[in-house]
Z-matrix of the N, CA and C atoms (Angstrom, degrees):
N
C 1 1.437
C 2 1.528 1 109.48
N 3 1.526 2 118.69 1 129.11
C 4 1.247 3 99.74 2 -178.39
C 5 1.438 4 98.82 3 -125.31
N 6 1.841 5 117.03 4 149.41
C 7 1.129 6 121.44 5 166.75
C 8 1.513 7 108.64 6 -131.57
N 9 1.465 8 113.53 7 174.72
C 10 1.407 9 124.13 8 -174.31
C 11 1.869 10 116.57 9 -151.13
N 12 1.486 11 79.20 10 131.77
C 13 1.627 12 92.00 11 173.26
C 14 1.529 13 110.76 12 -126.29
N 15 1.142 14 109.80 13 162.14
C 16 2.125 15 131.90 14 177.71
C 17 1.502 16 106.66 15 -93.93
N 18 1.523 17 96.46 16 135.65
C 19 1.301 18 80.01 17 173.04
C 20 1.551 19 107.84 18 -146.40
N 21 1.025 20 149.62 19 -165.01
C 22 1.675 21 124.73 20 -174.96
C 23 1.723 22 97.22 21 -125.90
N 24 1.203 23 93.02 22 165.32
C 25 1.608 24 104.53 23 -179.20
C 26 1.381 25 123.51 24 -173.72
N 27 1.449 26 126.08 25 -172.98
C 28 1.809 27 112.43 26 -164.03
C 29 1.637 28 111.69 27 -64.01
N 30 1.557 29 105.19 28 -20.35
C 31 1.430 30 129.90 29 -163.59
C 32 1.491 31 96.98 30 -103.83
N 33 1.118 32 123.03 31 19.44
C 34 1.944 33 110.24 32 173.94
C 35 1.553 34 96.55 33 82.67
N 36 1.109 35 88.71 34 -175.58
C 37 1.918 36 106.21 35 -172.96
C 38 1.800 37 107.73 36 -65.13
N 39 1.038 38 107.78 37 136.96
C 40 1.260 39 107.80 38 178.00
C 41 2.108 40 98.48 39 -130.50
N 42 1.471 41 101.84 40 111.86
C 43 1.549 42 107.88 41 157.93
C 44 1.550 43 123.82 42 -63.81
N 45 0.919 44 103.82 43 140.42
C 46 1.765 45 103.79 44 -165.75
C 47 1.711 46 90.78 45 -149.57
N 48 1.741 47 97.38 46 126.46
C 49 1.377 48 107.24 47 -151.82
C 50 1.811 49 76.39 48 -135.29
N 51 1.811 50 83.39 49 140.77
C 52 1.895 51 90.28 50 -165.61
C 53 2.213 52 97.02 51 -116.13
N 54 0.807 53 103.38 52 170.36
C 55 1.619 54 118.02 53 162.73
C 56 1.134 55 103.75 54 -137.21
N 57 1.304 56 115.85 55 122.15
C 58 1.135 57 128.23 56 174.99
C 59 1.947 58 121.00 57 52.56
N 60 1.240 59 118.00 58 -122.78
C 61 1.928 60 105.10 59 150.27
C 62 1.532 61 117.44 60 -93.79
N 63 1.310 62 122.79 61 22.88
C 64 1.564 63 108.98 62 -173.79
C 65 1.701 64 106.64 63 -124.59
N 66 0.961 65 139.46 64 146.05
C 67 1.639 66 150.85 65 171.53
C 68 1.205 67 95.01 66 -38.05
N 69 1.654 68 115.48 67 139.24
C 70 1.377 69 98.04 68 153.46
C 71 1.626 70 111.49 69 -137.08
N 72 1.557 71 91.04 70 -3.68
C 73 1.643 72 107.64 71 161.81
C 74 1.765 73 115.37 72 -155.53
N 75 1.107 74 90.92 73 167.75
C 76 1.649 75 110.34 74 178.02
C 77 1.522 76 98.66 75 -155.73
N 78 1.556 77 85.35 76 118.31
C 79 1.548 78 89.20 77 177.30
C 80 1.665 79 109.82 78 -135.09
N 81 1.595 80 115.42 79 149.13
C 82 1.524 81 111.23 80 176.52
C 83 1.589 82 117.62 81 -94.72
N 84 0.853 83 126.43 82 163.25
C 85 1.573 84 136.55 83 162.17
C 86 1.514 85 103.42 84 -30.36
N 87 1.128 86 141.60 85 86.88
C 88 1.621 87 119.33 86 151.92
C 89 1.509 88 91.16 87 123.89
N 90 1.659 89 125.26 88 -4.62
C 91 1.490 90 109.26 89 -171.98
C 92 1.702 91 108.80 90 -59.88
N 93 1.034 92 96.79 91 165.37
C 94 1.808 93 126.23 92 163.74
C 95 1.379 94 119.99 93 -77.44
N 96 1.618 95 111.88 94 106.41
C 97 1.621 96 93.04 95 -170.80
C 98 1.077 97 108.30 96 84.19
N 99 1.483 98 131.30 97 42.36
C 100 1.276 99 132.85 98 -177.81
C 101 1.842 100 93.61 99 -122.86
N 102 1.283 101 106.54 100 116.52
C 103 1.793 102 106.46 101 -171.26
C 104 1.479 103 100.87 102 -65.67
N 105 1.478 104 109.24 103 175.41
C 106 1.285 105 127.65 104 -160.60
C 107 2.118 106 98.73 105 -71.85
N 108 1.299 107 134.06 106 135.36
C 109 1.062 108 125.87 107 147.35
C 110 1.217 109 125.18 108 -22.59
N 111 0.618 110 144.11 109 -46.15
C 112 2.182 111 148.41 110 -177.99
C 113 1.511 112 89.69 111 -75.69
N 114 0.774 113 162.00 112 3.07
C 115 1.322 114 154.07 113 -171.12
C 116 1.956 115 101.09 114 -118.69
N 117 1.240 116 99.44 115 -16.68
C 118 1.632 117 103.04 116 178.06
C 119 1.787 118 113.75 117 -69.74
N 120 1.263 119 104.92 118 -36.14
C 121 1.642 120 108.07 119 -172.87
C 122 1.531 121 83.76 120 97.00
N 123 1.755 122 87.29 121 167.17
C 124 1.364 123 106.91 122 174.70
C 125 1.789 124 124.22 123 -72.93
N 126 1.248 125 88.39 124 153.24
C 127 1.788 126 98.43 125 -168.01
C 128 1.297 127 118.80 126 -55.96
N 129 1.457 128 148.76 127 104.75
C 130 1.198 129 158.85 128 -161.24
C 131 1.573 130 124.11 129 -134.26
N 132 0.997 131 106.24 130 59.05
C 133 1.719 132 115.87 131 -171.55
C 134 2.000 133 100.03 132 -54.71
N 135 1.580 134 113.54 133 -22.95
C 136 1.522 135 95.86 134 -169.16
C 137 1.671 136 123.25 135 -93.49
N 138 1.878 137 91.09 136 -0.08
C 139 1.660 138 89.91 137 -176.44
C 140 1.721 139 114.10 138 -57.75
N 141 1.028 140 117.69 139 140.77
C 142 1.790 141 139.69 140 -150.58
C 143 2.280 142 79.17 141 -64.70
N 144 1.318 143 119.54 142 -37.29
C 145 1.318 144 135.42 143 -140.95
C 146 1.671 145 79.98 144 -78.52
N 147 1.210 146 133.41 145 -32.80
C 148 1.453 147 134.93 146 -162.67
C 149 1.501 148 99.31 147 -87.20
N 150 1.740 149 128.94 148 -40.52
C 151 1.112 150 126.95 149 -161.59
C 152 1.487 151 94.85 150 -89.46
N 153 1.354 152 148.17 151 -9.88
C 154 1.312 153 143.31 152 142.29
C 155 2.000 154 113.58 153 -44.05
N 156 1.548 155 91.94 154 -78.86
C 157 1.204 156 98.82 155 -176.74
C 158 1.928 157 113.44 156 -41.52
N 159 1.327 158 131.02 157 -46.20
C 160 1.112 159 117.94 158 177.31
C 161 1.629 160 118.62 159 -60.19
N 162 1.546 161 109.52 160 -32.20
C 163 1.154 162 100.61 161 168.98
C 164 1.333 163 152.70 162 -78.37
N 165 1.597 164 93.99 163 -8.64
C 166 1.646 165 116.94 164 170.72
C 167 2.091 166 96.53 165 -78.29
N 168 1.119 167 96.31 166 -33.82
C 169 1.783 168 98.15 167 -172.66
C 170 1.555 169 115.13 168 -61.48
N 171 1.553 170 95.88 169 -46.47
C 172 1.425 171 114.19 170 174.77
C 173 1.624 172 111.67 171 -41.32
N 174 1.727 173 95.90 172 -74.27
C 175 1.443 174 130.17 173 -166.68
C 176 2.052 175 88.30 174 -39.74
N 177 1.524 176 118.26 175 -74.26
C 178 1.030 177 132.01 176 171.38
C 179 1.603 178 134.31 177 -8.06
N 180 2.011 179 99.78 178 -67.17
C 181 0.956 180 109.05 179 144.45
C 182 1.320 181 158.47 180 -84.66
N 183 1.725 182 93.17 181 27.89
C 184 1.740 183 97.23 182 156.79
C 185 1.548 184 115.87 183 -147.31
N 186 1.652 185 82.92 184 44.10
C 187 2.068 186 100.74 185 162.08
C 188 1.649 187 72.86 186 68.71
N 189 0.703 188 165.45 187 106.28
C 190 1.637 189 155.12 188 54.98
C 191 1.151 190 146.02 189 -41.22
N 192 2.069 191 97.02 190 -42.33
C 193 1.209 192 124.05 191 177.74
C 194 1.611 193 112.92 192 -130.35
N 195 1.446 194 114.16 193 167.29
C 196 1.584 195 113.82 194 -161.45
C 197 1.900 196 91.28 195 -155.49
N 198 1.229 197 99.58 196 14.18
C 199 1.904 198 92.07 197 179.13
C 200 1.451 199 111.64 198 170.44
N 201 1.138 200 94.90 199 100.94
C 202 1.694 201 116.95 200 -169.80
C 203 1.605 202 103.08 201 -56.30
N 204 1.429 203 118.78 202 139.45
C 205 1.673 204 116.36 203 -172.81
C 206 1.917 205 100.31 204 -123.01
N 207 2.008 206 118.36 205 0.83
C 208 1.247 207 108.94 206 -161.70
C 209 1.907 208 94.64 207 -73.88
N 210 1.235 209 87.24 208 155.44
C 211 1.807 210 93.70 209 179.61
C 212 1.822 211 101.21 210 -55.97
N 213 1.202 212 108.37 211 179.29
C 214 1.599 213 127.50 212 -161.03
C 215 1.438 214 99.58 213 -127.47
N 216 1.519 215 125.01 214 154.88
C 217 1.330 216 117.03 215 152.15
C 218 1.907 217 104.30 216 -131.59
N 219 0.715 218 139.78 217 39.56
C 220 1.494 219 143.05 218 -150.87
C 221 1.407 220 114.32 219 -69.40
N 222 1.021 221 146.06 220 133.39
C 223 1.712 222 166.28 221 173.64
C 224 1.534 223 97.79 222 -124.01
N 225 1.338 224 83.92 223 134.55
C 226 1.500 225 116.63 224 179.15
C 227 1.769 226 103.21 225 164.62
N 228 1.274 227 77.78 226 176.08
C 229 1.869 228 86.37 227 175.79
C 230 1.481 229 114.80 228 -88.59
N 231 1.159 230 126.93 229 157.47
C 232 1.206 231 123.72 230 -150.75
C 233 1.809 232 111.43 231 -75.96
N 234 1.778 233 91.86 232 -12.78
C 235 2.169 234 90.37 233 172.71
C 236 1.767 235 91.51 234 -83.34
N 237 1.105 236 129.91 235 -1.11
C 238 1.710 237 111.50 236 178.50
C 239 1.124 238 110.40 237 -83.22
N 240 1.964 239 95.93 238 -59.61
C 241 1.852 240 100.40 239 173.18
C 242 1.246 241 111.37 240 -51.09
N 243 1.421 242 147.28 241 -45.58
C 244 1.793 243 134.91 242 173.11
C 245 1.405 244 104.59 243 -43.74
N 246 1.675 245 121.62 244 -69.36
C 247 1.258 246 108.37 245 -175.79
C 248 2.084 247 121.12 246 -65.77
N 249 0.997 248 99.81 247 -5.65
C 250 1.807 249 102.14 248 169.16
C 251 1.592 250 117.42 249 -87.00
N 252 1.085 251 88.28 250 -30.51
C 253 1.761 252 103.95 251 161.92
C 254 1.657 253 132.16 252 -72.65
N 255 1.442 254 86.76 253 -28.58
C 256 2.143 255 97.36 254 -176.31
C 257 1.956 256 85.76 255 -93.63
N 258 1.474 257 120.92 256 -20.70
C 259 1.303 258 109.29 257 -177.71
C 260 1.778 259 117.42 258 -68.47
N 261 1.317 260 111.79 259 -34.17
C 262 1.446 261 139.43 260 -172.02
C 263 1.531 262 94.18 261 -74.71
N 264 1.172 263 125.73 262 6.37
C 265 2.039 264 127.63 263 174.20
C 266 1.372 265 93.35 264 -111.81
N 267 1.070 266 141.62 265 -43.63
C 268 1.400 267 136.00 266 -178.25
C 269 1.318 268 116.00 267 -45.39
N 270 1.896 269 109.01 268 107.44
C 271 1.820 270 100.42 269 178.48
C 272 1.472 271 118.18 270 -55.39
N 273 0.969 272 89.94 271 156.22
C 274 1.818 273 102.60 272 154.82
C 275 1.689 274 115.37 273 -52.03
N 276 1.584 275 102.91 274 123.77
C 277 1.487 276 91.91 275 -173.27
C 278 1.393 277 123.31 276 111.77
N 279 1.419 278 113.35 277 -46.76
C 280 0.960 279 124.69 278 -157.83
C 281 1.902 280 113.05 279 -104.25
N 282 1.242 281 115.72 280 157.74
C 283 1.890 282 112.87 281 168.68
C 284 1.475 283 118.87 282 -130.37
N 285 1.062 284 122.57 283 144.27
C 286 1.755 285 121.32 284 -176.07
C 287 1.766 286 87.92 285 -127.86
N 288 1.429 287 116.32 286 145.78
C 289 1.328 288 128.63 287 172.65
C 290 1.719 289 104.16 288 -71.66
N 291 1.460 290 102.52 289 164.47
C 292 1.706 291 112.68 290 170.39
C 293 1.391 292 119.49 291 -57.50
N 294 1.501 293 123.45 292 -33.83
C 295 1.307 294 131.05 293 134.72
C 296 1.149 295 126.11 294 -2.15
N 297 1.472 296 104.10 295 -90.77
C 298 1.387 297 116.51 296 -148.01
C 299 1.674 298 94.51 297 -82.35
N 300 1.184 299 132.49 298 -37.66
C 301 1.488 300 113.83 299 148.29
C 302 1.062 301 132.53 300 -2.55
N 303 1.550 302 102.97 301 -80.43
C 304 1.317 303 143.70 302 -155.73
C 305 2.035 304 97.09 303 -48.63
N 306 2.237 305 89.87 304 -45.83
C 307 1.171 306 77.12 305 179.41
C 308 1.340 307 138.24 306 -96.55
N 309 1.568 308 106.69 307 -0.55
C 310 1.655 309 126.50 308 152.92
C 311 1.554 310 111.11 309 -36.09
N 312 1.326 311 103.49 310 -30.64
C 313 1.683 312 94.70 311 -173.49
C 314 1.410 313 116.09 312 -120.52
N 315 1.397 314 105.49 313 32.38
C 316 1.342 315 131.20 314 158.99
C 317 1.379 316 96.62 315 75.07
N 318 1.390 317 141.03 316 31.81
C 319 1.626 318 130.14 317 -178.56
C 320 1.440 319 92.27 318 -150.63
N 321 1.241 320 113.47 319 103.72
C 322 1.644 321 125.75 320 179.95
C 323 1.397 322 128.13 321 -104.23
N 324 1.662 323 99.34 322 23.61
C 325 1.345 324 126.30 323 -169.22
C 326 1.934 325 95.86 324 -118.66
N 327 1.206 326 128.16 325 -36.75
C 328 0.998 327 165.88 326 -152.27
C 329 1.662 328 121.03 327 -85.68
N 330 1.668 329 95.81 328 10.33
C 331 1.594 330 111.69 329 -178.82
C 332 1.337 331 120.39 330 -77.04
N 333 1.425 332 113.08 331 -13.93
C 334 1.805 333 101.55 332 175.44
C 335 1.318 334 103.50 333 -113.92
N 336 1.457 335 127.05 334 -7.20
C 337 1.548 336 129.09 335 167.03
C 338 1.661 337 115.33 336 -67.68
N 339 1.674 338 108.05 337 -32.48
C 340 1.435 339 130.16 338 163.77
C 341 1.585 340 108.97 339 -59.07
N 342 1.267 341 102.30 340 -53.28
C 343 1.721 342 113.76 341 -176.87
C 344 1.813 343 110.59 342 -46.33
N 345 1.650 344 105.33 343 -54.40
C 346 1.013 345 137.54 344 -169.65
C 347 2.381 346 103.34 345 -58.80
N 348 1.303 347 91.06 346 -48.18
C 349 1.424 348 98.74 347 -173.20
C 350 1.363 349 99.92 348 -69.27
N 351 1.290 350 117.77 349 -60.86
C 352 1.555 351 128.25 350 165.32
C 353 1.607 352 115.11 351 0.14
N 354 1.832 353 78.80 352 -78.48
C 355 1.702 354 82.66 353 -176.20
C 356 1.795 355 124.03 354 -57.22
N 357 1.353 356 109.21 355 -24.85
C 358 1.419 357 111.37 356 167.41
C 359 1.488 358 113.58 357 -64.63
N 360 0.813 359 132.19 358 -30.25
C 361 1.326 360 122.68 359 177.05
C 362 1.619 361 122.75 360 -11.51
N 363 1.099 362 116.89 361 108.26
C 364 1.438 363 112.12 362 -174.22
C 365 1.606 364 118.08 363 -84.08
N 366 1.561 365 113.08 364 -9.43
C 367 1.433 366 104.71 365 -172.84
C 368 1.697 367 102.42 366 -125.09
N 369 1.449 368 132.37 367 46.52
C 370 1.379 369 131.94 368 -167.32
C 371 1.550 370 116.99 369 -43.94
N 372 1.085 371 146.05 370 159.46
C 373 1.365 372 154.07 371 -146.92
C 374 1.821 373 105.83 372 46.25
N 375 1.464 374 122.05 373 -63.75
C 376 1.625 375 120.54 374 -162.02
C 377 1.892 376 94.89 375 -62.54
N 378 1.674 377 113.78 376 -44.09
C 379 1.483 378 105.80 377 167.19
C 380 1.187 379 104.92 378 -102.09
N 381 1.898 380 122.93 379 114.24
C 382 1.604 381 131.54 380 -179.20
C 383 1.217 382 102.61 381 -50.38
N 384 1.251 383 149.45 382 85.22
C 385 1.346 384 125.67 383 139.57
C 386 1.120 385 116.93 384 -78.60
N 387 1.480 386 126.18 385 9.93
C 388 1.017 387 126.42 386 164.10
C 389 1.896 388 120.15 387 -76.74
N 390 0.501 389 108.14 388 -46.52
C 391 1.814 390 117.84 389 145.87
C 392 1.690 391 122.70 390 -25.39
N 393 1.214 392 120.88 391 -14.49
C 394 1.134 393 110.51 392 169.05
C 395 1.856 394 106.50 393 -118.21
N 396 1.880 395 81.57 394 147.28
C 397 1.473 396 69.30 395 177.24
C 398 1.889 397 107.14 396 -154.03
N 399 1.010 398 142.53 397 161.22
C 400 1.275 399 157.38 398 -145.24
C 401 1.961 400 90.61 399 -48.58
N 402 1.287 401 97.27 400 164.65
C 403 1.829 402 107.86 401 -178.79
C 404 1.821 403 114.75 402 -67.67
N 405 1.306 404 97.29 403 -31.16
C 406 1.535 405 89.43 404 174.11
C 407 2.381 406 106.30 405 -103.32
N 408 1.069 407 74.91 406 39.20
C 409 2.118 408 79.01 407 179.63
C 410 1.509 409 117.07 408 90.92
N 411 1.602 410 108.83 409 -35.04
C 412 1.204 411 134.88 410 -174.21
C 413 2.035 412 110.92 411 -31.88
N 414 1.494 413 119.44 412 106.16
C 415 1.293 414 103.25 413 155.81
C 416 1.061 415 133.35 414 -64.99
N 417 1.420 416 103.44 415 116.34
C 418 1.540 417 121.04 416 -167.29
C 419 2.038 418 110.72 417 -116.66
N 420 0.851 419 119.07 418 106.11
C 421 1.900 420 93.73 419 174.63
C 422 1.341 421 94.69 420 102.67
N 423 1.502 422 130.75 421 125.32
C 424 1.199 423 118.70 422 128.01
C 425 1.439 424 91.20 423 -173.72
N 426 2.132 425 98.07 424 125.75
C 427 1.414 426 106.40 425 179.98
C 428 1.892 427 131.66 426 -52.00
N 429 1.657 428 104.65 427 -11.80
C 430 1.272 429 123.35 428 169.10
C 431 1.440 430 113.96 429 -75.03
N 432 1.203 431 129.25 430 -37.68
C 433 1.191 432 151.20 431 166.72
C 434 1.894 433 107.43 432 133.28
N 435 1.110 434 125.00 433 -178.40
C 436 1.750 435 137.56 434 171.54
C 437 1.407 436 111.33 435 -52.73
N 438 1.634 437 118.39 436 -46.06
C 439 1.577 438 113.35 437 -161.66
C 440 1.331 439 103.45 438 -67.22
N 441 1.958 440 110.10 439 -55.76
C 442 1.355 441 117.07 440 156.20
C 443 1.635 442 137.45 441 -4.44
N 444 1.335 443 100.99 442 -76.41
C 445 1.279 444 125.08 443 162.95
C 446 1.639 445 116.56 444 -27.17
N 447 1.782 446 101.23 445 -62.25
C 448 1.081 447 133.75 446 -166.72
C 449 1.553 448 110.70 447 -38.59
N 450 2.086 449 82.58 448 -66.91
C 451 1.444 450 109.44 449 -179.09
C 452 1.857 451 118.19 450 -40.93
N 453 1.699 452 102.70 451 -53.89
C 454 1.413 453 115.10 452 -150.13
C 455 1.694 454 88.82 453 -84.40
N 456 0.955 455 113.51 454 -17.80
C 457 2.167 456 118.18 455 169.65
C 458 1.787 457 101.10 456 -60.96
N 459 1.590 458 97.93 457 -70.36
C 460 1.247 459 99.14 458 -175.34
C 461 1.147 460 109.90 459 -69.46
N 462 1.505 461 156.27 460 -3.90
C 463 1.642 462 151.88 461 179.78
C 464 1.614 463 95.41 462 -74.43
N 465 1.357 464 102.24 463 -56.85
C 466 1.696 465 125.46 464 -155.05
C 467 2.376 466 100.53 465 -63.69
N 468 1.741 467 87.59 466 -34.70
C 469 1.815 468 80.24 467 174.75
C 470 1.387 469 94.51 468 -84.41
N 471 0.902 470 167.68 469 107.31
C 472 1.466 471 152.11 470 163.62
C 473 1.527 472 116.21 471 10.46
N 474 1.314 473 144.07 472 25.40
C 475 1.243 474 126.19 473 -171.84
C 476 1.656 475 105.95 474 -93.98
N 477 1.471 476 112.38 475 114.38
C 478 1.406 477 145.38 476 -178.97
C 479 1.648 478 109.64 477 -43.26
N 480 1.129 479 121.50 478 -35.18
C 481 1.298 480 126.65 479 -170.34
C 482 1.872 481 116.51 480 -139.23
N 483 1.679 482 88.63 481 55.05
C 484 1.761 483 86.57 482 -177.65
C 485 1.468 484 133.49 483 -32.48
N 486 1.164 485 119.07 484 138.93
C 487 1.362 486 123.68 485 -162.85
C 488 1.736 487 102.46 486 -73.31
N 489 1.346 488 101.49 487 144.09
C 490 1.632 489 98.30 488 165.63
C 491 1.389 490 137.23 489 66.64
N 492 1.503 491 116.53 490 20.80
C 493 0.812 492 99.42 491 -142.48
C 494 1.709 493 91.46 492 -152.05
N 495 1.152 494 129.60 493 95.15
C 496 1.722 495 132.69 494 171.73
C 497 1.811 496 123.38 495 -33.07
N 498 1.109 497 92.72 496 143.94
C 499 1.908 498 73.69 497 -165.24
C 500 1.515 499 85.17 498 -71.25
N 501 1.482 500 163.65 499 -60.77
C 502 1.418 501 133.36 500 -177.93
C 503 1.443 502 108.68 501 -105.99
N 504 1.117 503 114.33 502 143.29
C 505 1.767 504 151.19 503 176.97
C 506 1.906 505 92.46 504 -65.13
């Protein structure tokens, strides 16, 4: 059964749509690849599964936390779930190119098919795909959009006053 509630954050409202007790999306205002509303389930701000998830978000966004532990529910095909899975190893802080992914999952030919899964990502921030980024560092891709990106790069090094970026989206 899936339901969905809004919830606010440094990045604007983010919908966060559950199955059963586990995430099965997080989505921003305006993302790419953001499925149709009717596909969320009905509106349920009290499932226990939502008052977790805000608090890992919370905790998150104020350097508290560095590695989300709420359960997952993820769909995709099984080359997305591999690459959503090699994404969930990426420290806090840190970025690996589409590349070097590519070659985490043993196919080093396989950098814009990686790119491609990336952007599906159904749960952005709890799975970093924000963490990857073009072969020469370059932000390239991100279903939140670039400033986004920008922000959660510069949050994740410590930089105090992220670049570019409105306090809500």
């Amino acid at each position: 059964m899936r339901t969905h509630t809004v919830t606010d954050s440094p990045l604007g409202p983010l919908t966060l749509v559950a199955e059963d007790e586990a995430l099965a999306g997080l989505y921003m205002t305006g993302q790419r690849h953001r499925p149709p509303e009717e596909t969320f389930g009905e509106r349920d701000p009290s499932r226990p599964v939502f008052g977790r998830v805000a608090e890992e978000l919370e905790a998150y966004f104020t350097g508290e936390l560095t590695e989300f532990g709420i359960p997952l529910a993820l769909h995709g095909t099984p080359f997305q779930r591999r690459v959503w899975e090699q994404l969930r190893g990426i420290p806090y802080g840190c970025v690996i190119s589409y590349g070097q992914l590519a070659e985490r999952l043993g196919q080093p030919g396989a950098s814009r098919a990686v790119g491609l899964a990336n952007g599906r990502n159904p749960v952005g921030i709890v799975v970093p795909c924000h963490r990857v980024v073009g072969s020469t560092g370059s932000l390239t891709g991100y279903g939140g959009g670039l400033e986004r990106k920008r922000h959660l790069l510069d949050f994740e090094r410590g930089l105090r006053e992220p670049r570019g970026l409105a306090s809500h989206m």
